[in-house]
N, C-alpha and C positions, 0 to 999 in steps of 0.2 A: 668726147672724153673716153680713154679706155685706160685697161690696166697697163704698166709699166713695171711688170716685176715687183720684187721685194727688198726693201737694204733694211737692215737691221731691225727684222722680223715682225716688220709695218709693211704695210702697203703701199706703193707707189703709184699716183694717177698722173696720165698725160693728156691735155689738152690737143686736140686735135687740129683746131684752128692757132692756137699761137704756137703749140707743142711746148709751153712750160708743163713740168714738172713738180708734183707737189705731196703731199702726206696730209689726206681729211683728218683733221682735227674734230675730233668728237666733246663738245663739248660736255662741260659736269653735268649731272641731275643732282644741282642742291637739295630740293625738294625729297625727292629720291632716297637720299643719302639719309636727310633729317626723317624720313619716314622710318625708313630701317634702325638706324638709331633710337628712333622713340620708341615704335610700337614693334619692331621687330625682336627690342633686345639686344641688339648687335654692340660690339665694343667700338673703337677709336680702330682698333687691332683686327678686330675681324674682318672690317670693314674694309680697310685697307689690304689686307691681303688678298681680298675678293676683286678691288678692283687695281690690286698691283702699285697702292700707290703707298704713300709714308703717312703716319700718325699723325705728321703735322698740317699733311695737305687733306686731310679728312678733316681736322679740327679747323682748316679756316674755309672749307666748303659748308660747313656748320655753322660758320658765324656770317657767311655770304647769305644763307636762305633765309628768305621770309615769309614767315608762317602768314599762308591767305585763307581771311575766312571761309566761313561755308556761306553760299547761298541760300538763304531761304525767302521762301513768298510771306513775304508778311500780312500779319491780319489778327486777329485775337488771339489772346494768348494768355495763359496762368502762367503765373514768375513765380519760382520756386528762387531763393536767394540767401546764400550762407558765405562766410568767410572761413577761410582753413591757415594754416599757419605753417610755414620749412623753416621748425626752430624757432630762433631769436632774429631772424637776419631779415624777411620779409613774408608778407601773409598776403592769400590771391580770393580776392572777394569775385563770384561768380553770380550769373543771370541765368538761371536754366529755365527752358519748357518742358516740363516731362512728359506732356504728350508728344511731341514732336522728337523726347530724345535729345536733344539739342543744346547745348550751350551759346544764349545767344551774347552775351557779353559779359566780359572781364577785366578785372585790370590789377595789379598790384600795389602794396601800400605796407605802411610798416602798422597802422592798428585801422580797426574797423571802426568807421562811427557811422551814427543816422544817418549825416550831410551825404556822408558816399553812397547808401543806398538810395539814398531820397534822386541823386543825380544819375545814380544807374538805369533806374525805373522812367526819370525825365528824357536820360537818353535815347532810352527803346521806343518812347513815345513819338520822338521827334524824328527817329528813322521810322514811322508808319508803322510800329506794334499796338496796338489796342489792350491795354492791361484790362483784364477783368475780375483777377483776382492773384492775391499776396499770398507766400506760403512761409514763413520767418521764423525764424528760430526768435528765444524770450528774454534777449535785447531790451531794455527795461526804456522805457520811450519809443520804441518802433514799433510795434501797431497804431499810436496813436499817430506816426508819422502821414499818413494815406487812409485821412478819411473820407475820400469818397470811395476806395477801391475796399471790395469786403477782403478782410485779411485770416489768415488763418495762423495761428500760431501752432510750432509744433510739438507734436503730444512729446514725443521722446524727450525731448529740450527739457517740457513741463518734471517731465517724470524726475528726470537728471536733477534737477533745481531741488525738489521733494529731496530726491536720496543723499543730495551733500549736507541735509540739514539732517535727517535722522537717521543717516549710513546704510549700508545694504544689510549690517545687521545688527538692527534698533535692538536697545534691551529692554525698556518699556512696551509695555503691553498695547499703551496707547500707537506706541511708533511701529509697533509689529500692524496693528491692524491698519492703520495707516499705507503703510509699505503695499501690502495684498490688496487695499484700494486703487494703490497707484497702477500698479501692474493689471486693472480692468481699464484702467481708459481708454487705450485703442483700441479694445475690445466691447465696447457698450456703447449706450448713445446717452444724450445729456440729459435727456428727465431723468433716466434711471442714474448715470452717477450723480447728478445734483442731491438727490434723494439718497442714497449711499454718505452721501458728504453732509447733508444735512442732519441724520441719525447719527454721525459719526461721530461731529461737534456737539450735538446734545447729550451723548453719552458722556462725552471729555470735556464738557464746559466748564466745569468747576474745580477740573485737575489742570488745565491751562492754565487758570485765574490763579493759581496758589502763589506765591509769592514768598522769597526771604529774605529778609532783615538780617545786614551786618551788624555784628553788637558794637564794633568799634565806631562806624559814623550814622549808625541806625538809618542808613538810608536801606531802601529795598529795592527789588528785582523780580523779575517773572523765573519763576524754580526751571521754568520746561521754556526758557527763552526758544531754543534750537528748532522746537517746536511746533511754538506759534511762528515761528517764522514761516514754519514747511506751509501751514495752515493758510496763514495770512500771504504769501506768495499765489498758493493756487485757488483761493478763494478770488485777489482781485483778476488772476487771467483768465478764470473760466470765462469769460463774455468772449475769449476769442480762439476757446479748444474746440468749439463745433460747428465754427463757419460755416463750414463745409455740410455740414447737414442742412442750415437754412439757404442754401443757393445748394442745391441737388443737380440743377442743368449745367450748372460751373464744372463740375467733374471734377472738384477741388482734391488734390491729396491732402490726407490730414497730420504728414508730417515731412522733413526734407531729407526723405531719404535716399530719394534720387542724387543728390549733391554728396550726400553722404558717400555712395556708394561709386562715383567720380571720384571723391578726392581719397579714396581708398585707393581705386585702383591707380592711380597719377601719384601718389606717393611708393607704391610697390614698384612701379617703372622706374620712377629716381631714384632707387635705392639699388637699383640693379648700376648705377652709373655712381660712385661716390665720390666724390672730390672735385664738384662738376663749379665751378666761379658763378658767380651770380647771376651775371647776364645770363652764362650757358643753360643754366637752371630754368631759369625764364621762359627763356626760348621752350627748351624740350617740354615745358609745363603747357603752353600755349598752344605746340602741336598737339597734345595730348588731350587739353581741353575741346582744340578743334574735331578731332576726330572721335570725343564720345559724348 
């Protein structure tokens, strides 16, 4: 094979042995393309002008690739596990290890329930991961889901739950001291906040209990309903705020802010691309999960 000139500003090869004539066709890098697209930033537009080609044949090199996972050696591992949501239209429940970094499984769904983590966790099992421990956001039933595997609930979750019942800025005195409890949690260990929490409700026991009476059908109510909720919330999940202190060899994180901090950056990506159809969304979410 040797060269054979130029016609229309390609290359010409000539076989030697039959002397046909031909133009290497360089095949696409979908992969390639969907890389630059996702993690590069690149437009429909950019992209194309880079490789001389049109918007439309960039957009169906995009819908040819398939996002492949990553390899990894499987063997023990802490699952860190939260669901995020694009809108109204569909939400991406992910499996992370945060020592490894790694997202190891995903999938999409329109709402989050127990059943899908309880099979994501069975899934990772069944491809040769070894859970040693859960790291969950306060899903009202899902610690109880995985009781052999010690679970960790997360503080932040915890905290959030507290502040939609007595606001970021409580007007009672009870709900101010409350607040400046909550903001030590990830900060202390659990004798000392149990003990904090325990002085706290004996100060405010009897401001809890007050109650008032409608005079039209004399039935009553708790005065500080908003309250005892915050109270009674993080009173039954403290049993699963400090996991992570009783298994110390687990290297448990004690919140999921590794996932947090993924579906940050994977919604600033897609928002650099707007008006992107469902599947397309998909897709660029999937490389994005793959790659952090």
């Amino acid at each position: 094979m040797k060269k054979n000139g130029c016609r229309y500003g390609k290359q010409l090869w000539k076989c030697i042995e039959c002397g046909k004539q031909f133009r290497h066709k360089q095949r696409s890098n979908t992969q390639r393309i969907l890389k630059a697209y996702a993690h590069g930033k690149q437009t429909y537009d950019q992209i194309g002008k880079k490789l001389k080609r049109s918007k439309r044949w960039v957009q169906q090199q995009m819908d040819q690739a398939v996002v492949q996972p990553r390899l990894l050696e499987v063997g023990s591992v802490i699952v860190v596990m939260d669901t995020t949501y694009f809108g109204k239209v569909f939400g991406c429940m992910v499996w992370r290890c945060p020592h490894r970094h790694s997202n190891l499984l995903w999938t999409f769904l329109k709402c989050e329930t127990i059943a899908d983590y309880v099979a994501g966790v069975k899934a990772l099992q069944e491809r040769g991961w070894t859970v040693t421990g859960i790291v969950c956001d306060a899903r009202r039933g899902l610690v109880h889901a995985f009781p052999v595997v010690p679970v960790q609930m997360c503080q932040f979750h915890q905290i959030q739950i507290v502040l939609r019942y007595i606001t970021r800025n409580p007007k009672l005195e009870a709900g101010k001291e409350l607040k400046e409890l909550m903001l030590l949690l990830t900060k202390t260990d659990e004798a000392s906040f149990r003990h904090w929490l325990r002085l706290w409700h004996e100060r405010w026991k009897d401001f809890l209990a007050e109650k008032t009476v409608d005079p039209m059908t004399k039935r009553w109510r708790f005065t500080h309903k908003r309250l005892r909720s915050a109270y009674r919330s993080l009173e039954t999940n403290l049993p699963w705020l400090f996991t992570f202190e009783h298994h110390p060899h687990l290297c448990m994180p004690n919140t999921t802010n590794s996932l947090e901090g993924t579906f940050t950056n994977i919604k600033a990506k897609i928002h650099v691309h707007p008006g992107l159809r469902i599947d397309r969304k998909q897709k660029l979410t999937q490389e994005l999960l793959r790659g952090l």
